[in-house]
N, C-alpha and C positions, 0 to 999 in steps of 0.2 A: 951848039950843044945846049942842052938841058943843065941847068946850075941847081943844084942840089944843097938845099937850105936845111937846116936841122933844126926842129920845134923840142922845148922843152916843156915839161908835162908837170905841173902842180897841184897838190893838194890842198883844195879851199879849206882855211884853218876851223872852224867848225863841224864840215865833217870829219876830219881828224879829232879834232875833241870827242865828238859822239863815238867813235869807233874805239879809240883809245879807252873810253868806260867801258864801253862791249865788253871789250878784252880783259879789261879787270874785273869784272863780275863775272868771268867764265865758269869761275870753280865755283861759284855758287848753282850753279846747272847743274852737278852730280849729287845723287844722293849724300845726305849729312845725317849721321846719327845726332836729333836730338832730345835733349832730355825734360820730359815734361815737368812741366812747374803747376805743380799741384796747390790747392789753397789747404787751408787745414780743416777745413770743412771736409772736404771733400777726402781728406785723410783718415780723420774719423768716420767718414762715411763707409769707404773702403775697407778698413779694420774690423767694423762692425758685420759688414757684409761676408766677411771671411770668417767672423769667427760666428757666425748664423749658419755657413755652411759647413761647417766644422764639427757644430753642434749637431745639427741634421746628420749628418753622415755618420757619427757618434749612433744617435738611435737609432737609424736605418742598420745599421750593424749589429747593437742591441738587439731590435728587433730580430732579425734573423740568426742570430744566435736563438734567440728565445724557441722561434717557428722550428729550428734543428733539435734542442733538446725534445720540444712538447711530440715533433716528429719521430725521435727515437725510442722515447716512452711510451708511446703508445702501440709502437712495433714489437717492441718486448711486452706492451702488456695484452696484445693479442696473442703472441708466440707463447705465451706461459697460460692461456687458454682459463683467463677470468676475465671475459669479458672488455667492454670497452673502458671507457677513459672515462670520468667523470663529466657526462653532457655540462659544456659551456666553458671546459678550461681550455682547449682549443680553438673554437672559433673565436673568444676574446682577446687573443693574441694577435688581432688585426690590427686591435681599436687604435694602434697609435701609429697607424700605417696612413687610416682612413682620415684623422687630423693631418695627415702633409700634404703642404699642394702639389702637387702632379707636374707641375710647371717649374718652380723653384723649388723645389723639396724641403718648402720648410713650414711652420705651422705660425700661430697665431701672435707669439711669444716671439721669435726670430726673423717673421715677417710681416712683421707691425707697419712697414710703409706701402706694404700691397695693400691693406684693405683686410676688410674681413675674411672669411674662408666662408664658403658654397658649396653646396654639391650641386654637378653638372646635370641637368635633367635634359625635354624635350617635351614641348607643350603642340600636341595635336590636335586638330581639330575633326572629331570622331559624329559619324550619324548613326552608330549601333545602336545603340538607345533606341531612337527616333523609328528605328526599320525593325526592330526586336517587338518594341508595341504595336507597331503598324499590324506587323505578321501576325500576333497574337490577338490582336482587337478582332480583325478581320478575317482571322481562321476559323468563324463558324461552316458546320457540315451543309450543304447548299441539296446534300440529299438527302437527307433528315430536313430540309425547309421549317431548320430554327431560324426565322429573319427577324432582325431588329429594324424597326425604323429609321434608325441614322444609318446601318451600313447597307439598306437597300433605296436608299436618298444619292441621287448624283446629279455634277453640276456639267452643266457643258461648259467645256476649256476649250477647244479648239475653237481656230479666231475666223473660220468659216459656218460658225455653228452645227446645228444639228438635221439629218433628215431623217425623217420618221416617214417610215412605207408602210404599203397595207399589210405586207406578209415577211417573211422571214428572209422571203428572195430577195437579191441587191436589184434586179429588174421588177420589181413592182410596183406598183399604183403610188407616187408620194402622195401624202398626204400634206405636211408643213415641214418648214424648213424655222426650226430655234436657234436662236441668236443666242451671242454668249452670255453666258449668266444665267442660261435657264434651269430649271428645276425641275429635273423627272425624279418618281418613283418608278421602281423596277416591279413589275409584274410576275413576269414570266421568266428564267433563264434557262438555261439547258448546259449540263453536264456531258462530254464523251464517254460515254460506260466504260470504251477501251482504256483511254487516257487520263480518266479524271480528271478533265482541265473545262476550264468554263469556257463555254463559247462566247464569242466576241457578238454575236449578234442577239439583245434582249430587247423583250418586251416592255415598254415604258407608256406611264402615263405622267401628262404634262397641265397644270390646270392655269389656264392666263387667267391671272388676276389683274392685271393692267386695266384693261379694260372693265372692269367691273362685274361681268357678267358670269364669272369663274367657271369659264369653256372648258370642258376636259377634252385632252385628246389623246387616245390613245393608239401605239403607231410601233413597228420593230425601226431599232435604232442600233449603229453599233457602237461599239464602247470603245473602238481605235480601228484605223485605216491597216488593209492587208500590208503596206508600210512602214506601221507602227505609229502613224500619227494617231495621236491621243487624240480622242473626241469627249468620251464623259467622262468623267474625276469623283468616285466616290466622296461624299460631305466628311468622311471620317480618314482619309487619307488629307483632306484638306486642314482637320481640324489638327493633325498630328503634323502636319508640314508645318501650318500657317498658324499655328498656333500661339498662344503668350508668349511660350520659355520660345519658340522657334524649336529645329531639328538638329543643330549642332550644338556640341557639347566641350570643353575642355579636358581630356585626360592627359596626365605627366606620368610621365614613364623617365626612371633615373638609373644609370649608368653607378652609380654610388659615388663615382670619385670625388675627392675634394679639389677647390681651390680659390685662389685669392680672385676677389675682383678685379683689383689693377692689371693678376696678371690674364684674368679672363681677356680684358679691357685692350691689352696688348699684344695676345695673340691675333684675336678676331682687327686689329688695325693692320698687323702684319698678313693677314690671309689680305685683305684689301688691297696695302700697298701691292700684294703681288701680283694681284687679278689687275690692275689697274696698270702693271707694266708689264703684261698680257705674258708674266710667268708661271709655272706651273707651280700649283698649293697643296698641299692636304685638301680631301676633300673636291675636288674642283668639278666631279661630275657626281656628286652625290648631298652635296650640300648648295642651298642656296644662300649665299652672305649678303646679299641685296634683304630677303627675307631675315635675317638676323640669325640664320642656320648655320654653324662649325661642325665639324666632327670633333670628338674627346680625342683630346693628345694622347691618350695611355690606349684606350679600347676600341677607339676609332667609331665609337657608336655617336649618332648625331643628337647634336643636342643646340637649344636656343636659346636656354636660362639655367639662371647660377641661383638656387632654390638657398637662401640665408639660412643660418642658423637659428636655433632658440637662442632668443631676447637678445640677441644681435644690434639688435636698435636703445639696447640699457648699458648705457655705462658700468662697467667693473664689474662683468659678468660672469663667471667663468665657469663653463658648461664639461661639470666632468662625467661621463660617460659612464652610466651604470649597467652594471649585471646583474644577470638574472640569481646566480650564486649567493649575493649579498641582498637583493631588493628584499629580503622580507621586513625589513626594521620600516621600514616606509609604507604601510598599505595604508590606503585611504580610509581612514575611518572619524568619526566625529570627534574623538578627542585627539587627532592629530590638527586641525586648524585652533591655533591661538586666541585668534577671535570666538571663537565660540563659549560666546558669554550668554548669560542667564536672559540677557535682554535679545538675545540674537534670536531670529525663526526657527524653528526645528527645520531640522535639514531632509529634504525629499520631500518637502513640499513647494510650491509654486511661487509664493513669497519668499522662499531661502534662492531660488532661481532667479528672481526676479533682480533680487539682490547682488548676486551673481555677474548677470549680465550686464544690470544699471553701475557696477561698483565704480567710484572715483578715484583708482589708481589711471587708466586715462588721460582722465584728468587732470590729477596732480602732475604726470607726466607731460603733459602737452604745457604745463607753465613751467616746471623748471627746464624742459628742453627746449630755449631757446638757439641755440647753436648746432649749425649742421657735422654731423658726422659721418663717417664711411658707413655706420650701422644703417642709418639714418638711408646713405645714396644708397645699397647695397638693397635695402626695401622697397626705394622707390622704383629701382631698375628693374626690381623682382615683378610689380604691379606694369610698369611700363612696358615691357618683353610680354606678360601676359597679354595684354591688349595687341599689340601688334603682330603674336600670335593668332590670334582671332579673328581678323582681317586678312580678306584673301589677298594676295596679293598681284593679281591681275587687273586689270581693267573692266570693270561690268557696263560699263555704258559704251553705245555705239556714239559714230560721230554725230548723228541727228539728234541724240538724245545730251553729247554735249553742245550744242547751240542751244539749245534749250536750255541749257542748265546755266550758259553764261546771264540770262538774264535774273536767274534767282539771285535773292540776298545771299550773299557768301556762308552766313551763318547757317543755313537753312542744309548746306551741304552738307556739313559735319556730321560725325555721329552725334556727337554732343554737345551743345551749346556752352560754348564759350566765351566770355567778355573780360577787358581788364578797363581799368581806368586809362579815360582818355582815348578809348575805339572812335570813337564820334557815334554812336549805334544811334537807336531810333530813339533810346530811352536816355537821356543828359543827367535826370536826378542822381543826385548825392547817393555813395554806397550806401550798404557793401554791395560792391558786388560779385555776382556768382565767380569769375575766374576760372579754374578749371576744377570747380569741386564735383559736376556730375561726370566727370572725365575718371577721377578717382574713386566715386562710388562705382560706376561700374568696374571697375578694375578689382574694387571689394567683392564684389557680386563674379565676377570672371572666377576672381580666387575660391570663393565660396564653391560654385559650380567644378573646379577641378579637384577641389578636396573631396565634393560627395561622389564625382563618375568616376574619380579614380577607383576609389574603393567599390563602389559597384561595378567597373570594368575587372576588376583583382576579381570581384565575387563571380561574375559568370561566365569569366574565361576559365576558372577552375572549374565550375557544373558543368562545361560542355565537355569535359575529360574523361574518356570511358573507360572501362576496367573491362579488360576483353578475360575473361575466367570461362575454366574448362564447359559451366553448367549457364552460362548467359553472358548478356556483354551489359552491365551496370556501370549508372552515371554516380560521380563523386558528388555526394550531397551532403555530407556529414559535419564537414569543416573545409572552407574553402584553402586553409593552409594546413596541410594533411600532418606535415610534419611538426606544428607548433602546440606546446607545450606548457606547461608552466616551469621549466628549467630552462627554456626561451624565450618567455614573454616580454623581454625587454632587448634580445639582440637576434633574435628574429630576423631576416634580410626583408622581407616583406615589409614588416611592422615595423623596419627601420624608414624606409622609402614611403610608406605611408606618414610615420610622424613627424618629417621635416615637410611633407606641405604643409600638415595640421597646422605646426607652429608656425610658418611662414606666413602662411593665410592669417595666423595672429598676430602675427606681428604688424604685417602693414594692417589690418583695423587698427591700430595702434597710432600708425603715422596717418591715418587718415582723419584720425580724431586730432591728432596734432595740425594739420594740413586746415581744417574747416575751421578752427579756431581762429588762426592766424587770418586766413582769410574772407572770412565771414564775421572779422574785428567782433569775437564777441568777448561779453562783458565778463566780471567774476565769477568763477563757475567752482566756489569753494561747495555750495549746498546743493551743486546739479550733477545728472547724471550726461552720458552721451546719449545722444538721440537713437542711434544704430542700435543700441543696448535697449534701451527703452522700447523700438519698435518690434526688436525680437524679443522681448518678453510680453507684451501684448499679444503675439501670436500666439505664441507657446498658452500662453493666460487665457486663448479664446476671448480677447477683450476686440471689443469692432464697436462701431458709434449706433449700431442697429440698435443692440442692445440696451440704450437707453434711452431709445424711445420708451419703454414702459417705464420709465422711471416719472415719479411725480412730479418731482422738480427740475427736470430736462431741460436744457436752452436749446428754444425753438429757432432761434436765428444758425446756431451753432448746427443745426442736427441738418437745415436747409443746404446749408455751405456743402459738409459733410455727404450730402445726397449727389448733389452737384460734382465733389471730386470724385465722388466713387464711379459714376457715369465715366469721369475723364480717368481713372484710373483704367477702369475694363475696358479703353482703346487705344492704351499705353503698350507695345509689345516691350518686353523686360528680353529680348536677346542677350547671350553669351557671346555671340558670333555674326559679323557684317558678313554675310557670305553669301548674297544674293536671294536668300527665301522672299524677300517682303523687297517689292520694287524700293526704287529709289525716290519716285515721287511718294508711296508712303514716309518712309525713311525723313523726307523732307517736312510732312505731315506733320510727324515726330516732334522730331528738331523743333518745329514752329510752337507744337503747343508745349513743349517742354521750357521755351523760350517766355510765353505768356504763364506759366508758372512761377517758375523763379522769380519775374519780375512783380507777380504780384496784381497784373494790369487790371483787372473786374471786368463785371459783365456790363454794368452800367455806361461805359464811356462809348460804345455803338449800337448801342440799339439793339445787343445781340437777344433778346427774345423773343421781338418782334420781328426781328431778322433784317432790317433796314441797315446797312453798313455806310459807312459813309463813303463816297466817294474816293478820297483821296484819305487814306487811311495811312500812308507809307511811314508819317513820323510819328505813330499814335503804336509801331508795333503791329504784331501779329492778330490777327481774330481771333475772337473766341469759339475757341474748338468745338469745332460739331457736334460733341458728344454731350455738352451743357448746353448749348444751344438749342437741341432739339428736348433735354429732359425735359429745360425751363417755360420752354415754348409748348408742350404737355400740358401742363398745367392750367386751370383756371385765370381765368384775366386777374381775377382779384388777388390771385395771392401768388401771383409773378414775383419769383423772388428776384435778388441781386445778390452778388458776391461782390462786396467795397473793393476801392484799389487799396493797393498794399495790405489784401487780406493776409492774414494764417502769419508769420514766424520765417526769419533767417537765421534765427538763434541754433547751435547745432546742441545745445543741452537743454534739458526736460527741468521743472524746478520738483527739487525732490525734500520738499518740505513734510509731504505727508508720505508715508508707509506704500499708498497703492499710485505714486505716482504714474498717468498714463503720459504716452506719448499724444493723445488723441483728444486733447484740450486747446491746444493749438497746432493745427496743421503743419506740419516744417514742407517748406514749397519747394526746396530741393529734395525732401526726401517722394515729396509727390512726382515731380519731376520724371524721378528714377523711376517709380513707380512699385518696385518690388518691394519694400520696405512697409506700405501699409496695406498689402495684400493676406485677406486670412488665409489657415492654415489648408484647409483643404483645397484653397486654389491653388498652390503652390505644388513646384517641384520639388518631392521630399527628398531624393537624391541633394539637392543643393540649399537647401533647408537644412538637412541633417550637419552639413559643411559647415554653416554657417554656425549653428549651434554650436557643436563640441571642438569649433576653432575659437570663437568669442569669449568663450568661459574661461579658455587662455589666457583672454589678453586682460590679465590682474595681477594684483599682487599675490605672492604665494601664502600669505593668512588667509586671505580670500577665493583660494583656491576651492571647486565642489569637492563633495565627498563620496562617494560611492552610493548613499542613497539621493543624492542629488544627480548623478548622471544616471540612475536607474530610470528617477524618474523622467528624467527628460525622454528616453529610449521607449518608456510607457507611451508615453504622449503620440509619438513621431509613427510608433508602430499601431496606435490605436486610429491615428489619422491616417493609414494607410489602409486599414481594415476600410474604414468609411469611405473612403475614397472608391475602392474594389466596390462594394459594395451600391454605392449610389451610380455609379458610371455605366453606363451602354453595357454589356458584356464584359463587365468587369470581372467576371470570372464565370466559369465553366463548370456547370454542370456534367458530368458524368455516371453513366451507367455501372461501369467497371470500376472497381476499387481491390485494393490490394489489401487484405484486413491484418494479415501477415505483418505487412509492412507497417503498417499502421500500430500494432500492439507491439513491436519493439519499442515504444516511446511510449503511447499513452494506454491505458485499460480502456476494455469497449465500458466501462461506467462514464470513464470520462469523456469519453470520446460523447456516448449521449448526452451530457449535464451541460458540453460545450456545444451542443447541435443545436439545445433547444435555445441555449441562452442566442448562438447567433442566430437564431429564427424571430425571436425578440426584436433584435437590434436591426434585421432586416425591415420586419415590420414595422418598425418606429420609423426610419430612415423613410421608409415606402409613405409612412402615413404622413410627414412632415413635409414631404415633398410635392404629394399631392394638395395637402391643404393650403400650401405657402405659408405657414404661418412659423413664427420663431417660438410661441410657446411650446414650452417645454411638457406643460401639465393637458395638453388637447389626448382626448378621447382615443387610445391607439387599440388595435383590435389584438384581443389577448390568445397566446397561439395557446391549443390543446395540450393538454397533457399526453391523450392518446393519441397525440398527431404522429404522422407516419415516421416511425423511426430511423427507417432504411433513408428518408429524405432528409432529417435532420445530420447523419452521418455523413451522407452526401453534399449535405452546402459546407458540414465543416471541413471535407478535402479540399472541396472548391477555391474557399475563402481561403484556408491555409496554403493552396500551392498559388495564388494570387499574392500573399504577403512575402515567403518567403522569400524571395530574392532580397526585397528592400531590408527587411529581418537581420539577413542574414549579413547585408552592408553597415548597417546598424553595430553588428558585433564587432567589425574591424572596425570600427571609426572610433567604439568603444575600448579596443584592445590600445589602438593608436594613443588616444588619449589619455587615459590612466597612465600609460607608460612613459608619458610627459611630464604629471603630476607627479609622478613620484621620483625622478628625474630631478626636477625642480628642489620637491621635497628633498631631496638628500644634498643638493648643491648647500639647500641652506642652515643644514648640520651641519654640512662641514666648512 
């Protein structure tokens, strides 16, 4: 048999211990109510927060009590058949709707740890402008063979060049084959009588001057492939593509709503977090958040920036909200500024502007604000979101053209050259240095440009409005805000969205003059003005270094330099927008010579006018720019000039010891850099010139505030350099046959209308005569018009010239509407 033995089974006393605690922490596995242990911080924190929303909700019910009564009132006071309600007592019944943020419902006062309060806009980037004058330039009649020289000049673009035949046929006899770059004029083109469209295949003449012997060849060519490949590029589609300002432009279009940065700041991290945990967002096929693009929390309209308040960036500000009901105690008049002392300029002249612009509230500002504030990041976020609006945000280079690009200096990629201490760069000497301050002129200049196409985008999307009436269909030209008033002028919807860029755009010049101080360590600037200021009042002033060349006691080294940056200024493009117009190997170009700017480096340390470089150049910086390379190398051997190292000024203030201080004594090499800053008036974009104005005059103290014949005059200036503009330009305006005389004597009398024909027949022929002659004097020999010169033609160039100005005119008025209503804004904050 089998004996059957019995094993005993034990528990090694260690795993018993460990089991035995298992089991006593079980009930800590089931949920436990427990009770949070708060600090008293955060007690008070919570208290505060409750009774902020308490408050809110308080007014938000106020409110709407208020909107039910003003609602009721105005039911009975139609029903009793006298009329409406007093314009302006109900739509101001928002105003304390538009103070709460949208996000936390509460306002400035309740939520003081968000940040300031913003209205939510959207910064586009628009080519209407750019296509509006193309079309306009280039709409002459081609059967009427009114031709201008520039718009029958074309370039060849296609990268197979050009063939030119004997005949009109695609099978006939070639003649040459043009490489790209070449230059025909147009001959011959042909019209379809049926269609009115211009034939693709013209007659051109080609003259090679390469070879010396200036060969004409004349040959049919076409002007694009059946296709669509482009072959010739009119010079005057070139010069509006590739032009200074470039074809893109900045407009801000704003939703109105308000709200805080922080909780801007927290939404757009929360759309983030969600995309990033591939959840569904707000927005998620209509916004791009890589681009900085949200939808508005309330109206769901897209927006990319939180557009700050006025003086937002001043301590103990407090912006109360005026009506048009009460504004009349406030009109701008000369004995409303305090300053306006016996010793002060008369105001509406050039020196009361000048003053204006140069004023040292700025400045005072940038030394007591040394500490940052929400106003302060609320600003800079404003200018940064701009910029990165402005940038497309695609890829423009292929992969060929990035291996290329790995061997460039890093710095050379950037839009804008930047350096801090301790880069290791090519340049070791001792500051200051640049940092990011031409990062933030342009962002000044972005802003400037949004403030003027805004209002000119407001101005001719309302002209394109038609009025379809029983007897014709008429365009809205009257007032581009049909319904605005003077019982509106100050709560307008328009003119409200218009005046928060004004001031925004004044503001950051504000932080920018604080920002270059600091970082461009400059010295005491009790007796200086800013240089930004200074350089737009020389334009405004028509002050340029030409003009003293007649001067007898001129510095000739000075006026040398001066000849030399102007050369490097006319190959500086001043872009709004990186969006692919101008290659990237320009772009780089840029970069470079804007690099050899700032630094200061001269002509002297390579040989640049002899054009000898040196070999090995890589730690000596960038070259000296082609554009001073070749003026200097112009020149006679003997009077080769030089530009010393560490020419012209880092300093960002002008010394304002005498009355007509210029900017234009010393070069400031960041503002050269930039480039648009000592550009005269008529080369400029007046659209973003006008921005730049009636935002700048803002950024002061309210004694120093203009006064109504101080912004008249400025609008003088702005609209007389737009006349000259039209006038000196390619087909700057149009002549016409047909005139509407009707239309014309609802406004002016046919006297005036002659007394203004003849006078611009004057100013034509001056312009005509000065341009011929090249000369800047003022007093040369100009041909004096008839008296009995044809009247029907002097009537004629004054439609011409008048439907040439009026758009900018009429942008001019809102930007003027915008800003008064700032000033007097201000004005009444500081009554009360």
């Amino acid at each position: 048999g089998v004996s059957e033995t019995s094993a005993s089974w034990t528990i090694d006393e260690a795993v018993r211990t460990e089991i035995i605690g298992m089991l006593r922490k079980l009930a800590d596995l089931w949920p436990e109510k427990r009770k949070m242990l708060a600090s008293k911080e955060a007690d008070e924190l919570s208290a505060k927060n409750k009774e902020a929303r308490k408050a809110a909700q308080m007014r938000v019910m106020a409110m709407m009590k208020k909107k039910q009564n003003a609602f009721a009132a105005h039911m009975e006071t139609a029903e009793g058949g006298s009329g409406s309600m007093t314009p302006g007592k109900v739509d101001n019944q928002d105003e304390d709707e538009t103070d709460l943020c949208i996000i936390c419902r509460c306002d400035d006062a309740d939520g003081e740890t968000n940040g300031p309060l913003g209205y939510l806009g959207h910064v586009q980037r628009s080519r209407a402008a750019q296509m509006r004058t193309t079309k306009e330039g280039t709409g002459f009649n081609f059967a009427k063979q009114k031709r201008n020289e520039l718009f029958q000049t074309y370039r060849v673009v296609g990268d197979r060049g050009c063939q030119l035949r004997a005949t009109e046929a695609m099978d006939s006899a070639p003649l040459a084959c043009l490489p790209v770059g070449s230059i025909v004029t147009v001959l011959k083109s042909k019209v379809s009588d049926q269609y009115d469209l211009l034939s693709r295949r013209i007659l051109v003449r080609h003259i090679d001057s390469l070879t010396g012997e200036d060969k004409a060849t004349e040959g049919w060519a076409s002007i694009q492939s059946s296709q669509g490949y482009v072959i010739l590029s009119p010079l005057s589609t070139l010069c509006f593509t590739n032009g200074r300002w470039g074809s893109t432009r900045p407009i801000i279009r704003q939703c109105g709503h308000a709200a805080h940065l922080q909780c801007v700041e927290a939404h757009t991290l929360s759309l983030h977090q969600r995309a990033a945990g591939e959840q569904p967002y707000d927005g998620r096929f209509a916004a791009n958040i890589d681009d900085g693009e949200f939808l508005c929390p309330l109206c769901k309209q897209l927006s990319n920036i939180l557009i700050p308040r006025d003086l937002c960036g001043r301590e103990q500000v407090m912006c109360t909200p005026i009506k048009s009901s009460d504004a009349s105690d406030v009109e701008m008049t000369s004995n409303d500024n305090p300053n306006n002392q016996s010793d002060q300029p008369p105001t509406g002249t050039m020196l009361s502007l000048r003053n204006i612009l140069t004023s040292r509230t700025t400045v005072s500002l940038a030394k007591e604000v040394d500490t940052e504030n929400d106003g302060h990041k609320a600003l800079r976020q404003f200018g940064a979101h701009l910029l990165q609006a402005m940038i497309v945000p695609w890829e423009r280079a292929t992969n060929t053209q990035k291996r290329k690009q790995r061997r460039w200096y890093p710095p050379i990629t950037r839009w804008d050259f930047e350096e801090e201490e301790g880069d290791g760069g090519f340049d070791s000497r001792e500051g200051p240095y640049i940092k990011n301050v031409l990062r933030m002129l342009r962002q000044q200049h972005i802003a400037w440009a949004a403030v003027g196409h805004s209002a000119a985008s407001a101005e001719a999307s309302s002209r394109g409005v038609e009025d379809v009436l029983p007897f014709g269909i008429f365009s809205k030209t009257s007032d581009p805000w049909t319904d605005f008033n003077a019982r509106v002028k100050d709560d307008h919807p328009s003119l409200l969205e218009m005046k928060r860029t004004l001031t925004a755009a004044s503001g950051l010049l504000e932080i920018v003059v604080v920002e270059m101080r600091k970082q461009l360590q400059s010295e005491d600037a009790d007796n200086s003005a800013p240089v930004l200021g200074s350089c737009l009042a020389d334009i405004l002033d028509g002050q340029s270094w030409i003009l003293k060349i007649q001067a007898a006691d001129h510095d000739k080294d000075l006026l040398t330099h001066w000849s030399g940056l102007s050369a490097l200024l006319s190959s500086l493009p001043c872009h709004t927008a990186r969006d692919g117009m101008i290659s990237q190997r320009h772009e780089a170009r840029a970069a470079a010579a804007a690099m050899w700017t700032v630094k200061g480096l001269g002509t002297d340390r390579n040989n640049a006018v002899s054009g000898e470089e040196d070999e090995d150049n890589s730690s000596n910086g960038p070259p000296t720019p082609l554009a001073i390379k070749e003026l200097y190398s112009s020149m006679p051997q003997a009077e080769h000039p030089q530009l010393p190292p560490q020419w012209g000024t880092m300093d960002p203030f002008v010394g304002k010891q005498e009355p007509n201080a210029s900017s234009l004594s010393v070069p400031f090499r960041p503002g050269i850099a930039s480039a648009f800053l000592y550009i005269p008036l008529l080369a400029w974009d007046l659209n973003t010139l006008a921005g730049a104005i009636f935002s700048s005059i803002l950024a002061t103290d309210s004694g120093d505030l203009p006064t109504s014949k101080d912004l008249l005059m400025t609008s003088k200036v702005l609209i007389v350099g737009r006349m000259i503009q039209a006038i000196i330009t390619p087909c700057g305006y149009a002549l016409s046959d047909s005139c509407d005389e009707d239309e014309d004597e609802e406004y002016w009398s046919m006297n005036d209308i002659k007394n203004e024909g003849f006078a611009l027949q004057e100013l034509v022929t001056m312009c005509e005569s000065m341009l011929k002659s090249r000369s800047l004097d003022a007093n040369i020999p100009i041909p004096s018009v008839a008296e009995q010169s044809d009247e029907q033609k002097s009537s004629q160039l004054f439609r011409a010239v008048s439907q040439a100005i009026v758009p900018f005119a009429r942008t001019v008025v809102l930007l003027l509407r915008a800003c008064t209503s700032s000033i007097r804004q201000r004005r009444r904050n500081d009554r009360q």
